[in-house]
LOROPA-129477 format. One record per residue (C-alpha): residue in three letters; y, z negated, x. Coordinates in steps of 0.001 Angstrom, whole numbers, plus 500000, padded with zeros to 6 digits. Example, Ala and Ser with C-alpha at 12.3 -4.5 7.8 and 13.67 -1.06 7.14 Angstrom:
BEGIN
+--------+--------+--------+--------+
| residu |     c2 |     c3 |     c1 |
+--------+--------+--------+--------+
|    ala | 495500 | 492200 | 512300 |
|    ser | 498940 | 492860 | 513670 |
+--------+--------+--------+--------+
END
This chain:
BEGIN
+--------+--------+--------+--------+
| residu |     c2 |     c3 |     c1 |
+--------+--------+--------+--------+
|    unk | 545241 | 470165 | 383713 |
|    unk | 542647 | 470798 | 381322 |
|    unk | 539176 | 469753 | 382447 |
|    unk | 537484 | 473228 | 381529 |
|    unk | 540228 | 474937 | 384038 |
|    unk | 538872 | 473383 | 386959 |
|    unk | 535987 | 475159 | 387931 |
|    unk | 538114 | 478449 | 387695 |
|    unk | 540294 | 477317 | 390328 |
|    unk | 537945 | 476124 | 392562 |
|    unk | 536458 | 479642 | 392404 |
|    unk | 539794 | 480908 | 392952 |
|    unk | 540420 | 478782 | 396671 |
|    unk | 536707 | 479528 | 397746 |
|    unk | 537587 | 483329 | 397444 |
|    unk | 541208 | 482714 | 399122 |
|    unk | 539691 | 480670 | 401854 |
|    unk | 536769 | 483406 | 402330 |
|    unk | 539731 | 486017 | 402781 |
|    unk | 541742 | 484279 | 404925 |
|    unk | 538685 | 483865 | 407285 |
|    unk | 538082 | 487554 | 407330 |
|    unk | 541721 | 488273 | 408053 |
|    unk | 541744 | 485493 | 410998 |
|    unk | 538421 | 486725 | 412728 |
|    unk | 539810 | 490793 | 412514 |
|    unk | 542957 | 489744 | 413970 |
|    unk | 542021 | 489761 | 417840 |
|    unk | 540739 | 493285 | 417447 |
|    unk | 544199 | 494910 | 415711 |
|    unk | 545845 | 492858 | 418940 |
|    unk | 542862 | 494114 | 421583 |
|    unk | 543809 | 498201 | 420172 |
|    unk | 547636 | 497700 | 420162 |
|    unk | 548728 | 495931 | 422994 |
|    unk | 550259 | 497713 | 426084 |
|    unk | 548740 | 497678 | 429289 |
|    unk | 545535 | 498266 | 430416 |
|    unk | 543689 | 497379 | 428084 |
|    unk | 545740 | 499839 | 425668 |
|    unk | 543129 | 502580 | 427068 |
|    unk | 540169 | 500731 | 426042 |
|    unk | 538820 | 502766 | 422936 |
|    unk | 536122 | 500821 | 420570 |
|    unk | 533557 | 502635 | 419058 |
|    unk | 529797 | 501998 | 419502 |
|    unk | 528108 | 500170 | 422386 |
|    unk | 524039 | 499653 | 423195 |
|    unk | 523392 | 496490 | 423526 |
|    unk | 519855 | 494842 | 424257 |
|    unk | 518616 | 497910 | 422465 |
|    unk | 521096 | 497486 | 419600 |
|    unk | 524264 | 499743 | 418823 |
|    unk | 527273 | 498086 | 417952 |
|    unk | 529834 | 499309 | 415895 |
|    unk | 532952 | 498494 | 416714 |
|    unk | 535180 | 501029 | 414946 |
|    unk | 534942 | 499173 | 411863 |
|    unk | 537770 | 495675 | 411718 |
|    unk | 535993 | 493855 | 409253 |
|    unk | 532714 | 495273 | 411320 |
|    unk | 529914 | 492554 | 411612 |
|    unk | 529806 | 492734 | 414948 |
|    unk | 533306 | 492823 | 415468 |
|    unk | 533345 | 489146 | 416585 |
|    unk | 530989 | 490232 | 418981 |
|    unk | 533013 | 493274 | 420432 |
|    unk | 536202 | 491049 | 421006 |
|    unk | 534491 | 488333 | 422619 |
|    unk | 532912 | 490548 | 425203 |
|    unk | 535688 | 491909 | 425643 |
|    unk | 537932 | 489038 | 426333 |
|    unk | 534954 | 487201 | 427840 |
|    unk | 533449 | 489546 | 430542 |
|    unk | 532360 | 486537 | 432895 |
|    unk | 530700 | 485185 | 430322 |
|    unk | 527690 | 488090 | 429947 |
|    unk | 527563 | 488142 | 433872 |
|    unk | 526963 | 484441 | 433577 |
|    unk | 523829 | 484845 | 431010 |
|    unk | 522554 | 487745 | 432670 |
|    unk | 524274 | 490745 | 431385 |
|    unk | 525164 | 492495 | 434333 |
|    unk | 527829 | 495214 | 432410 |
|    unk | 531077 | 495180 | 434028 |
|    unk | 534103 | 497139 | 433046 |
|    unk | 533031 | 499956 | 435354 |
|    unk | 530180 | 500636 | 432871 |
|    unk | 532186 | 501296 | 430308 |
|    unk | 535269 | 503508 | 432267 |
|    unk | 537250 | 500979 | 433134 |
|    unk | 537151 | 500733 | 437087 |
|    unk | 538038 | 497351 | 437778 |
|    unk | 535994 | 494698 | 439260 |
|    unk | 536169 | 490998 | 438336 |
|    unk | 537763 | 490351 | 441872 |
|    unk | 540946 | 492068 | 441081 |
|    unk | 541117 | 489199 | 438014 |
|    unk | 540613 | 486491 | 440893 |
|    unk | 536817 | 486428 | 439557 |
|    unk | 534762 | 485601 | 443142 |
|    unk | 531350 | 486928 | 441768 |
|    unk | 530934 | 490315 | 443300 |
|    unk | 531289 | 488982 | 447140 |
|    unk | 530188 | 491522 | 449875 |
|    unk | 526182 | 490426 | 450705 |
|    unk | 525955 | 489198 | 454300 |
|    unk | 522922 | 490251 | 456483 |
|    unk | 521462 | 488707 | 459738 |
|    unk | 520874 | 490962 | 462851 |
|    unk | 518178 | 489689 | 465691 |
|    unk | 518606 | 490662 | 468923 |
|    unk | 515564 | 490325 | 471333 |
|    unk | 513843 | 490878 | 474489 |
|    unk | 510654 | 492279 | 475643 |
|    unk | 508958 | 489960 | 477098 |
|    unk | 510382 | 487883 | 474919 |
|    unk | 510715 | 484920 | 477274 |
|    unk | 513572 | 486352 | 479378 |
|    unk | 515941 | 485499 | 476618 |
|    unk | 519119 | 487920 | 478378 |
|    unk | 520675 | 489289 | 475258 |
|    unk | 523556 | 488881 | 473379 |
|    unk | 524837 | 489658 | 469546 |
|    unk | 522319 | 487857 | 467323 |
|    unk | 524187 | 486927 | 463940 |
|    unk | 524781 | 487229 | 460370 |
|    unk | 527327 | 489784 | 459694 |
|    unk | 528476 | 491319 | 456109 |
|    unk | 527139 | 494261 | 455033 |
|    unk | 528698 | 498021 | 456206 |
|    unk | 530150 | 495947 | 459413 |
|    unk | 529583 | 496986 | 463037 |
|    unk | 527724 | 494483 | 465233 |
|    unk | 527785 | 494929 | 468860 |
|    unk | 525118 | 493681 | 471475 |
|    unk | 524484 | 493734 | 474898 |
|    unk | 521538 | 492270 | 477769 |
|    unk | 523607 | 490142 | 480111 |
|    unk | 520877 | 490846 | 483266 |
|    unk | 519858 | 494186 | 483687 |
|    unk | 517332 | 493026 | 486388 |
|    unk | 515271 | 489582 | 486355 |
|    unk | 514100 | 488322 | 489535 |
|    unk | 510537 | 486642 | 489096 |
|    unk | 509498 | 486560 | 492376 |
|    unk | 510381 | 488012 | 495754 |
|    unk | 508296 | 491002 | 494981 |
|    unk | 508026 | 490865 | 491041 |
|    unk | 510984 | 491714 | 488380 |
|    unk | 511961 | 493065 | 485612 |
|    unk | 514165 | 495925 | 484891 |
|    unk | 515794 | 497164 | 481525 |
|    unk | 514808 | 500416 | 480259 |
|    unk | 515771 | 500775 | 476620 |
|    unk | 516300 | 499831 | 473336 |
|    unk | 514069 | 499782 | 470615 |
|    unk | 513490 | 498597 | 466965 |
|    unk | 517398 | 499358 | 464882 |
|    unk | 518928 | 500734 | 467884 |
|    unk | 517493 | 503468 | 470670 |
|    unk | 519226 | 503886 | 473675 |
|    unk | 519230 | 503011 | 477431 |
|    unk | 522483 | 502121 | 477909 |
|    unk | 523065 | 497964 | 478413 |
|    unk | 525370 | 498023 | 475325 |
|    unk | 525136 | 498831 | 472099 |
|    unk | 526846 | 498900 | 468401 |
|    unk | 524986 | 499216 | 464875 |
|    unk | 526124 | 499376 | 461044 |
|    unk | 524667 | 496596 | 459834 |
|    unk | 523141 | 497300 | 456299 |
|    unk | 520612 | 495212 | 455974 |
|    unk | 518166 | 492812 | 458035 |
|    unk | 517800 | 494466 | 461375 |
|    unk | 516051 | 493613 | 464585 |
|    unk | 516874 | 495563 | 468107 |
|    unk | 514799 | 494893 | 471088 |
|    unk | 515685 | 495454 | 474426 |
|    unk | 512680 | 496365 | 476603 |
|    unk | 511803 | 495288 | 480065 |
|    unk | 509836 | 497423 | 482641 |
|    unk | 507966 | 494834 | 485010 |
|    unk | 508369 | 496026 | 488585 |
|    unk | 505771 | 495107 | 491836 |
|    unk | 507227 | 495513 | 495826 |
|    unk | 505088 | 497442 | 498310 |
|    unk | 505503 | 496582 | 501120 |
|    unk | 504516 | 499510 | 504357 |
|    unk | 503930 | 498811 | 507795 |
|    unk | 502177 | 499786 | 510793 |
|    unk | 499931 | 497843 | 513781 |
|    unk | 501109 | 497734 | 516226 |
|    unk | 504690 | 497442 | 515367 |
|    unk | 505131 | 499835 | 518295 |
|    unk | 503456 | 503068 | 516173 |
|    unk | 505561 | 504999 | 513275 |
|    unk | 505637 | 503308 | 509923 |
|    unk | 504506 | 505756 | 507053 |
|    unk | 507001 | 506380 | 504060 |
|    unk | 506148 | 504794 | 500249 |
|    unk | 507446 | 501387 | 500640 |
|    unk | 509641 | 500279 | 497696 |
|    unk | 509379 | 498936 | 493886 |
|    unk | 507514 | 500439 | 491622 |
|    unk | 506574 | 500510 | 487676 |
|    unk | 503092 | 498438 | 486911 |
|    unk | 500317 | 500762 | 486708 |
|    unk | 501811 | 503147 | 489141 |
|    unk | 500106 | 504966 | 491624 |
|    unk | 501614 | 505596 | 495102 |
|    unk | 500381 | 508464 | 497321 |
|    unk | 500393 | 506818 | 501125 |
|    unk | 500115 | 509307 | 504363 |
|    unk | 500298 | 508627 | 507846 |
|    unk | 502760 | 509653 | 510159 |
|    unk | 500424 | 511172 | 512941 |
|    unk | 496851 | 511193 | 513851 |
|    unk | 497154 | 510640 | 517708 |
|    unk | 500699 | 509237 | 518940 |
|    unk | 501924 | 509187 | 522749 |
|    unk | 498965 | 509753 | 525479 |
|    unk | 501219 | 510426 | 528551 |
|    unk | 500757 | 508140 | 531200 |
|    unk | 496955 | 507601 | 530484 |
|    unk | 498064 | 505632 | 527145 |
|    unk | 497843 | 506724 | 523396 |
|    unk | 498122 | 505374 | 519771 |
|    unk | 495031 | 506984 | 517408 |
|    unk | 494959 | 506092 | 513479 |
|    unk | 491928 | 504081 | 512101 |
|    unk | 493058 | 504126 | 508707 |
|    unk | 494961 | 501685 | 505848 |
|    unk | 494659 | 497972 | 505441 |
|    unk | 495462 | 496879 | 502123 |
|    unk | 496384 | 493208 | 501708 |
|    unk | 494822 | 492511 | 504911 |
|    unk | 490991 | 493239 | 503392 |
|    unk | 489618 | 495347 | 505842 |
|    unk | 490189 | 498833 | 506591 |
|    unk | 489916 | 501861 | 504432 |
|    unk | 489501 | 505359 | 506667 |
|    unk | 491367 | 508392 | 505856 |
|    unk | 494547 | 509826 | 506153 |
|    unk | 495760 | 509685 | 502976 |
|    unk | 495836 | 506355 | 500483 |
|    unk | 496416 | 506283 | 496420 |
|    unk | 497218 | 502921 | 495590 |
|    unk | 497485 | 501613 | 491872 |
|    unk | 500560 | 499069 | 491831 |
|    unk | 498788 | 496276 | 489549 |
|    unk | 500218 | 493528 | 492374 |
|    unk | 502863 | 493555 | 494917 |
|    unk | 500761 | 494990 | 497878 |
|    unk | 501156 | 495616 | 501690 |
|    unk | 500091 | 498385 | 503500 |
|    unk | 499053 | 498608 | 506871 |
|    unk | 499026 | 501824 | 508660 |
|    unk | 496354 | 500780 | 511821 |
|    unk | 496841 | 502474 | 514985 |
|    unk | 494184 | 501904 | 517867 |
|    unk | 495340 | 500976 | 521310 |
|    unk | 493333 | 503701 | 523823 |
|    unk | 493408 | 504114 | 527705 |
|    unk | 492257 | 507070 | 529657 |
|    unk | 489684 | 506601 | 531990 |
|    unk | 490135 | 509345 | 534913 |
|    unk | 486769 | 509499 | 537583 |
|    unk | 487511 | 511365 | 540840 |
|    unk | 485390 | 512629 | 544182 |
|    unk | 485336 | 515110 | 546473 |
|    unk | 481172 | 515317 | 546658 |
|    unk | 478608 | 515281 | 544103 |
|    unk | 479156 | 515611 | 540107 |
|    unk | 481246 | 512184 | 538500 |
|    unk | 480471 | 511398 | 534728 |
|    unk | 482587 | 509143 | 532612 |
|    unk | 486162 | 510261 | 532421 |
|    unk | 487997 | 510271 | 528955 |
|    unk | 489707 | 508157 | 526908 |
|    unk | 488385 | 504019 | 525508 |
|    unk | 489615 | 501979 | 523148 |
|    unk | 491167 | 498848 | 524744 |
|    unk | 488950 | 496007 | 525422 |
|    unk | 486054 | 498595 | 525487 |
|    unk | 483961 | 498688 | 528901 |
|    unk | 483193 | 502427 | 530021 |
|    unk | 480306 | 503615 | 532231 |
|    unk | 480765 | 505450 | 535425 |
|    unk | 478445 | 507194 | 537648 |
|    unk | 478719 | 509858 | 540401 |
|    unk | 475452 | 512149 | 541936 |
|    unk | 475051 | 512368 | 545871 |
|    unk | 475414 | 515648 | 547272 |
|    unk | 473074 | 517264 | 549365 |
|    unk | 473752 | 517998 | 552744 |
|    unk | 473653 | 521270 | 554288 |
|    unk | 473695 | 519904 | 558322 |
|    unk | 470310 | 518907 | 559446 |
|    unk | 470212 | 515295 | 560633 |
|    unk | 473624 | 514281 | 558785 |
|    unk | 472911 | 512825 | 554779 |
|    unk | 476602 | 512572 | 552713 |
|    unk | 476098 | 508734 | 551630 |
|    unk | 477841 | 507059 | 549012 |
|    unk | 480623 | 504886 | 550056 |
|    unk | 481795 | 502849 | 547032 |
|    unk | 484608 | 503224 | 544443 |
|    unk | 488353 | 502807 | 545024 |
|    unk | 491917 | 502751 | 543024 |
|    unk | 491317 | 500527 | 539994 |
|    unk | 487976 | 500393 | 540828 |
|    unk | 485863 | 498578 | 542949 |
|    unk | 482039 | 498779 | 543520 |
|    unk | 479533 | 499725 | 545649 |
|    unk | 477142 | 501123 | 543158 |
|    unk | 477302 | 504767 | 542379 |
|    unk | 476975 | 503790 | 538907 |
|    unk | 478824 | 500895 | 537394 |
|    unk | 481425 | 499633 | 534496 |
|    unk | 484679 | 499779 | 534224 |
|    unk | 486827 | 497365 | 531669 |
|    unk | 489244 | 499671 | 530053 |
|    unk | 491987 | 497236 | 529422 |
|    unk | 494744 | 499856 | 530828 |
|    unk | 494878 | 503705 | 532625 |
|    unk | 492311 | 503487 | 535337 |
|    unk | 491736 | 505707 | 538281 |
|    unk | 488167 | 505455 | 539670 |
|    unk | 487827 | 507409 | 542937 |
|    unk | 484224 | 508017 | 544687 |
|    unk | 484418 | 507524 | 548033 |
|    unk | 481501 | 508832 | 550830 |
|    unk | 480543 | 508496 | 554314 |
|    unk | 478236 | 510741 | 556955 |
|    unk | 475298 | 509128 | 558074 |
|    unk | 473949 | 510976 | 561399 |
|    unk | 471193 | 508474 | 561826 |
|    unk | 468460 | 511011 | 561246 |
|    unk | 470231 | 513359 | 563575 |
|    unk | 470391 | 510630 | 566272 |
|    unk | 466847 | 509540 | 565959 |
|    unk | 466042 | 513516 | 566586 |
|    unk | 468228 | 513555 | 569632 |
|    unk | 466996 | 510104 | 570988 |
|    unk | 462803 | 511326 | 570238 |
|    unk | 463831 | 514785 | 571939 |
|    unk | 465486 | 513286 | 574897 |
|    unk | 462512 | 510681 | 574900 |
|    unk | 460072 | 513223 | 574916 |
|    unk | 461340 | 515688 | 577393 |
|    unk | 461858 | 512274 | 579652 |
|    unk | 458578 | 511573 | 579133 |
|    unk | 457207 | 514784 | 579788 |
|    unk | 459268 | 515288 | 583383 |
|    unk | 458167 | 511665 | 584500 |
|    unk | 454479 | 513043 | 583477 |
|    unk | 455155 | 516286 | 585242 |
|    unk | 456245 | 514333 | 588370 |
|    unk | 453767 | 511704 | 588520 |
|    unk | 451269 | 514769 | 588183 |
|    unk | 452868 | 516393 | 591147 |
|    unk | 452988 | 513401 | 593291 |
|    unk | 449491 | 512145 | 592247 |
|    unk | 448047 | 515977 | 593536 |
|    unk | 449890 | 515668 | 596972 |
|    unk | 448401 | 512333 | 597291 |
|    unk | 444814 | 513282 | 597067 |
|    unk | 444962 | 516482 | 599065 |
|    unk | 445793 | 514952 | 602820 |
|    unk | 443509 | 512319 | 603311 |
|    unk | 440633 | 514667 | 602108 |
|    unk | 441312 | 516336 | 605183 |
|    unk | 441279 | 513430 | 607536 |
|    unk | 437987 | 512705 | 605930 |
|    unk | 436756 | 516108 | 606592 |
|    unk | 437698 | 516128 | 610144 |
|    unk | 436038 | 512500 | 611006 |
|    unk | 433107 | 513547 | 609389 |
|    unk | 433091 | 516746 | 611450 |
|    unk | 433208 | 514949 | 614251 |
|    unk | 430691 | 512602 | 613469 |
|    unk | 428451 | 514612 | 612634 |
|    unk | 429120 | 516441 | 616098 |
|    unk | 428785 | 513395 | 617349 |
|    unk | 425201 | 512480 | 615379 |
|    unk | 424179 | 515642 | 617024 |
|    unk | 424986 | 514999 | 620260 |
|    unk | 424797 | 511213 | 620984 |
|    unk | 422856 | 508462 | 618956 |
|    unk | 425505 | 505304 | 619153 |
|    unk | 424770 | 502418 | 618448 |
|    unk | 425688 | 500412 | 615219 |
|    unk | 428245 | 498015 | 616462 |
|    unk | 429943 | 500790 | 618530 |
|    unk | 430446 | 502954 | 615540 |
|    unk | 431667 | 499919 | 613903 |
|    unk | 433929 | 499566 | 616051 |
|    unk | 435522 | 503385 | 615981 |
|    unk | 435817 | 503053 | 612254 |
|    unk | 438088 | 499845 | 613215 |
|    unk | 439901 | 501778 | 615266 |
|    unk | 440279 | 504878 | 613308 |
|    unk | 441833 | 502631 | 610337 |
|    unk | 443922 | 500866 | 612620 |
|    unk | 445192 | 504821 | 613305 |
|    unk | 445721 | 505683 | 610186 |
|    unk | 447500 | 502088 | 608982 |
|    unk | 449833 | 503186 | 612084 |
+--------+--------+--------+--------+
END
């Protein structure tokens, strides 16, 4: 071959070669738009790409290398960040029906909980996928703390309201459901003594509560000389708080004491004179008594007190009485006829005193009338004598001798 031909022909392959590159890169296209199947519907004409249109109508189209390889090549955009799936472009089916794993369901992770959270009594925390049900549940409705502290469920809260100890959510994302606890305090009611009616209130109760107390009965019993009276409410055992009614704020378990006070009746009795001091005493208490003498309408005869009998015993008109039961003090009296006696004894004295008096007078005149007389006589005589005879001195001597020896006789 001539040397001068050469450059001709290679001209002539670089032109061939260029044409049979065209025809092999336009060849998956004419395959892509006439095979059968599904892909027999797909339709190539312009697509936006990062901002760019595409035209794929053309076969010798520049982009045309482009088109087929996206469109044999879906997994490979998704795996550089183009999200476009067949769905964008009418063609509704995912890269799972290929066997293409990239478009798993997301999963989400539900929390259940309690409140407090320390009584951990729930169940159905978990991961579940997303548009599934997820059911939970508290496994103790009531926690015992203490003998007179718990707490109670009341509801649900957070994804899920309800009161109910069960319950069943759509899980669609993160969620949290609570189930919430009511803390509970005892109250505890009773009475002193055990003997007296115990008021109504005593049970649990919600912290913060406040529980209206009343008492049975002011004054309980009282036949027989015996009763039961209300003091008022001891609460916890600090003190005693009057009234009849309470309002107590549950904060703490508490206990309640209704008090009743023990009480005896005192009854003071007599027949004379005005008693003071019946009624009814607390027990243990110490009562006074007294009771006023009568006066006495008999001259002579005073009514005098006489002591106290029954459950009492004294001789003191006025005295104290220990009012550890019923008592029955009775005043008793006595007639004292001294005065009356003392009369009779200075009357009969007197009117002895005045007969003795009246006889000794009588007997002392007699007495000094006869020998007056005698005297008178004698003297008569002697003086008839005087005048008739002068004797002499030892003869009239002697006749007074013999006139006393007379008389003596």
């Amino acid at each position: 071959m001539a040397r001068g031909n050469l450059p001709k022909l290679l001209t002539i392959a670089i032109l061939a070669l260029s044409i049979a590159l065209v025809l092999v890169s336009a060849q998956p296209s004419t395959v892509a738009a006439g095979s059968t199947g599904p892909q027999s519907t797909w339709t190539w004409t312009s697509h936006t790409h990062h901002n760019s249109s595409y035209d794929c109508s053309g076969y010798y189209s520049y982009y045309s290398y482009y088109c087929s390889y996206y469109y044999y090549y879906p997994y490979y955009y998704s795996y550089y960040g183009y999200p476009y799936s067949y769905s964008n472009y009418g063609y509704p089916y995912s890269y799972s029906s290929y066997g293409y794993p990239y478009s798993t369901p997301s999963s989400y992770a539900l929390t259940v909980s309690t409140n407090p959270s320390s009584l951990g009594t729930v169940t159905g925390s978990g991961t579940y996928t997303s548009g599934s049900s997820a059911s939970f549940s508290v496994t103790q409705t009531t926690v015992q703390v203490s003998p007179n502290t718990r707490y109670v469920f009341s509801n649900w809260s957070g994804g899920y309201t309800g009161t109910g100890s069960s319950g069943t959510v759509t899980v669609n994302g993160a969620m949290t459901v609570t189930a919430v606890y009511q803390l509970q305090y005892f109250l505890t009611v009773q009475a002193q003594p055990q003997s007296a009616p115990t008021p109504q209130g005593q049970g649990w109760y919600n912290s913060g509560d406040t529980v209206p107390l009343q008492n049975a009965s002011q004054t309980i019993g009282g036949d027989g000389g015996r009763r039961l009276v209300f003091q008022g409410w001891s609460v916890d055992s600090q003190g005693t708080q009057s009234g009849s009614s309470l309002n107590l704020v549950m904060n703490s378990p508490h206990t309640v004491t209704a008090v009743y006070g023990q009480q005896y009746y005192l009854n003071v009795q007599t027949d004379q004179g005005v008693t003071s001091g019946s009624g009814w005493y607390d027990s243990g208490s110490t009562a006074q008594i007294y009771v006023s003498t009568p006066v006495s309408t008999s001259y002579g005869v005073n009514i005098v007190f006489n002591g106290w009998q029954g459950d009492v015993t004294s001789s003191n008109q006025s005295t104290n009485v220990l009012m550890d039961g019923p008592k029955n003090a009775i005043a008793t009296w006595r007639n004292d006829s001294t005065v009356l006696y003392l009369t009779i004894a200075a009357v009969i004295v007197a009117a002895l005193l005045i007969v003795g008096g009246v006889i000794a007078f009588t007997a002392r005149g007699r007495g000094s009338t006869q020998p007056s007389a005698r005297t008178t006589t004698h003297k008569s005589t002697d003086e008839t004598s005087n005048t008739t005879t002068q004797k002499p001195e030892h003869h009239r001597k002697k006749t007074e001798d013999t006139d006393t020896s007379e008389s003596t006789s």
